[in-house]
Phi, psi and omega in degrees: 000122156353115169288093199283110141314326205182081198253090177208143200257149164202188189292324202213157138226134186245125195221110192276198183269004150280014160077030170263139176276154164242129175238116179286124138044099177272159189239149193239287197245068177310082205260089168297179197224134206227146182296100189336185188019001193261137190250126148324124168298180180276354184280346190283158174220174202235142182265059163309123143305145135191179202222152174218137187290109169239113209241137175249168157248085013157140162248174177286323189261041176258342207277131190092336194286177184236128155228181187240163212173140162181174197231162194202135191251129196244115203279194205280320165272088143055039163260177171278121194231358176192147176196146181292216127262160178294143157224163205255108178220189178255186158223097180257325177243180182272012183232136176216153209255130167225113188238135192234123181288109213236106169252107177116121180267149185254108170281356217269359204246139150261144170133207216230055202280185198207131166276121162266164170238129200221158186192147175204147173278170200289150177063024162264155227247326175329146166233163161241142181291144147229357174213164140249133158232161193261177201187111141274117160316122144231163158231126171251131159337129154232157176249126166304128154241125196238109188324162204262000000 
């Protein structure tokens, strides 16, 4: 099985034409900004981009095999509040790259969450975590000043 290298969310990754990555401003803390006296459902969401990276490493018994991979963003009692599609790839050279591109952040949970990494070899029915990053929610109050 594949090694994760390298698991982390941020706003942008950027990959120039000598095929080197940039990871834009990685993210810790997400502070929406919420309308004083108003509580968000648990369903809201912020229409943020952002993205998260996963660098695998070839083991000597990955060559030729297939796997499978997704992230799945998990509030502090273990729901789901986003999930990627499954992608499919080989460990055909020895490092392999997956950046899953994200429009909208899940706001509706304030407190302390988790991007997971999940990995299976292909036709295994099993899936494994292999990574986790943390994400905190927060909300700050704002007061609507509405013009005269």
């Amino acid at each position: 099985m594949p090694r994760l290298l390298l698991f982390a969310a941020c706003e942008r990754v950027i990959t120039d034409l000598d095929n080197t990555m940039s990871l834009m401003r990685l993210l810790q803390d997400v502070t929406a900004h919420v309308p004083a006296g108003l509580t968000p459902p648990p369903n809201a969401g912020s229409p943020m981009p952002w993205a998260v990276l996963s660098i695998f490493e070839r083991e000597d018994t990955d060559q030729g095999k297939a796997f499978e991979h997704y992230i799945a963003f998990v509030s502090s009692p273990n729901e789901i509040l986003l999930q990627s599609p499954i992608s499919l790839f080989e460990m055909k050279t020895e490092q392999h790259r997956i950046t899953n591109q994200i429009n909208g952040m899940p706001i509706g949970r304030t407190g302390r969450h988790y991007v997971r990494c999940y990995l299976r070899e292909k036709g295994v029915t099993t899936w494994q975590e292999c990574g986790r990053y943390p994400i905190k929610i927060i909300w700050a109050s704002s007061l609507i000043v509405m013009p005269n």
